[in-house]
N, C-alpha and C positions, 0 to 999 in steps of 0.2 A: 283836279288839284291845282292851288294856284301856286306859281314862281312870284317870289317878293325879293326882287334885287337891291341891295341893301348897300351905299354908298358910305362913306367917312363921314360928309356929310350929312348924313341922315337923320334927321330927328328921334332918339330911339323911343321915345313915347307913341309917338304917331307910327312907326313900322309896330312895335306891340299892340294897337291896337287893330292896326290889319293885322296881324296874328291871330290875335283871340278872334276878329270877325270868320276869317278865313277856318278857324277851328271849329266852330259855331257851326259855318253852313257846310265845312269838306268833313270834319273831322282829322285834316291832316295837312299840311303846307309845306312849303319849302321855302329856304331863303338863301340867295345864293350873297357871296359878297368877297372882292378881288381885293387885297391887299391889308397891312395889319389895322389900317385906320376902319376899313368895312367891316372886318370880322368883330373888333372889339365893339362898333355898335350896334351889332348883330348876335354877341352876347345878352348885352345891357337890355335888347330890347327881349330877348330871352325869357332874362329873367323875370321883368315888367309883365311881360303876358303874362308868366306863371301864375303870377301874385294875382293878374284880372280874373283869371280861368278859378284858381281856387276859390277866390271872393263868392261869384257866381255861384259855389259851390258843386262844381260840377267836378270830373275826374282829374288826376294829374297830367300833367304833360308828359311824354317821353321825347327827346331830345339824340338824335341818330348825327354825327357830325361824319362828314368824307369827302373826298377832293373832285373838284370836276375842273373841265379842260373847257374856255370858253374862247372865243376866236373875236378879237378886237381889232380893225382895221387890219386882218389881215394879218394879225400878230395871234400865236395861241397864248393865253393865258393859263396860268392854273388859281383855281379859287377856292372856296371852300362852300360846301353844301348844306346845310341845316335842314336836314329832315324832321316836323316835327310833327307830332298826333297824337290826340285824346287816347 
């Protein structure tokens, strides 16, 4: 299963289309992302896959969100988790 850490500044077109790749070859992905700027483009990119994966014609997404505890310099952070699989 791949981790897709997912910044503020993140392109959300480009993090959904490693989504959809990552769904394609795992069947399941994760996307981790620290603060309210990462999570909302961690949404966006969300939903952008959804729209790839259906085009495709293939199954729905299901979408598991829950918090994780990530260690940055030293400092623990808490983040947020996006679990997501065909």
């Amino acid at each position: 299963m791949q981790i897709l850490k997912v910044a503020a500044t993140s392109n959300p077109k480009a993090v959904a289309g490693a989504i959809a790749g990552a769904l394609e070859e795992d069947g399941i992905v994760e996307a981790h992302a620290i603060g309210a700027g990462a999570v909302n483009q961690a949404v966006k990119a969300i939903a952008i896959a959804r729209r790839l994966v259906e085009r495709e014609g293939e199954a729905e997404i299901k979408v598991i969100p829950g918090f994780i505890d990530v260690e940055i310099g030293g400092e623990v952070k808490t983040g947020i988790r996006f679990v997501i699989a065909k």
